[in-house]
N, C-alpha and C positions, 0 to 999 in steps of 0.2 A: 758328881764325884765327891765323897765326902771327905772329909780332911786326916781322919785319920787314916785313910789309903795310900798315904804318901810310899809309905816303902812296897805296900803292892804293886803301887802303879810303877814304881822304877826295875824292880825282879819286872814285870809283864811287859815293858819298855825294852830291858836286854834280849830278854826270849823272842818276841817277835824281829827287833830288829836280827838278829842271829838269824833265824830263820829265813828270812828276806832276803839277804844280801849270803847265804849259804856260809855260814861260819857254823851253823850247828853238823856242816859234814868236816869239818877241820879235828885234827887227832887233840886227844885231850891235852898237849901242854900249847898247841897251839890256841887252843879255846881260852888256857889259863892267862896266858900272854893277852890274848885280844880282849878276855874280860877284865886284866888289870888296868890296859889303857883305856877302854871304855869308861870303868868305874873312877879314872882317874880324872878323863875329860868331861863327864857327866857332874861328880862332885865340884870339878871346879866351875864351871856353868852353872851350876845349883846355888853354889853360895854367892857368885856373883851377883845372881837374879836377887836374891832372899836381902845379898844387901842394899841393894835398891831400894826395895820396899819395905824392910825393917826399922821404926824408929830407931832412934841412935841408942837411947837409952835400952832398947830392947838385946843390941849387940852381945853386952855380956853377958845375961840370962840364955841367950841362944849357947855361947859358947858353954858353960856352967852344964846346960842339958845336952850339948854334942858331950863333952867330956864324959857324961856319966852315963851316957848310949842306950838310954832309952826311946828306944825308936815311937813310941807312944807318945810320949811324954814331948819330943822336938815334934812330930805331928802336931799333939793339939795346942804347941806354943807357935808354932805359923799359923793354924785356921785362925786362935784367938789375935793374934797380932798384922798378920797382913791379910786384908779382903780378898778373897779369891783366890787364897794362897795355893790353892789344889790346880786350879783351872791355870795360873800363870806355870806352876812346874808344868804339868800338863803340855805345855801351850812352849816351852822351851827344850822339852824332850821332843815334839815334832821338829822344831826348829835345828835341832843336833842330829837327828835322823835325816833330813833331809840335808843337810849338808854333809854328815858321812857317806849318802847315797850317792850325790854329788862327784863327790870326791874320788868314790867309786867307780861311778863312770869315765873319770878325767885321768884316771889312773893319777 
């Protein structure tokens, strides 16, 4: 997976999960709703993980390129700064899927 797939890989992460768990037969404001908490629990799991593994010093050049939302640009400033940065998001998007599924089932 290469690094700067990071915003593929999160769009092909909602779609399939949607599909899965049938949220892609829900009327369109219901989709809007479950894609805002999605994108809301996703993001926060996201930076949580990224601040693990981001030098300290690296913290404000991230925030610097979240601010100015080059989706490119915060790409290839995790592949260059944290090892594996594709494969750990990767790897906590399973992690969030399987406990929404979870949770799905537990009602």
């Amino acid at each position: 997976m290469a690094e700067d797939n990071v915003e593929n890989v999160l769009q092909e992460f909602q779609n399939q999960l949607f599909v899965e768990l049938g949220f892609d037969k829900f009327s369109p404001e219901e989709k809007v709703a479950v894609e805002e908490k999605l994108a809301k629990l996703v993001n926060d799991r996201l930076i949580n993980l990224i601040l693990i593994y981001l030098p300290e010093e690296g913290v404000a050049e991230l925030d610097e390129k979240i601010s100015a939302g080059n989706q490119e640009e915060i790409a290839k400033f995790l592949g260059d700064n944290i090892p594996g940065a594709a494969e750990k998001i990767a790897n906590e998007l399973l992690e969030i899927r399987s406990e929404i599924i979870e949770k799905m089932k537990n009602g």
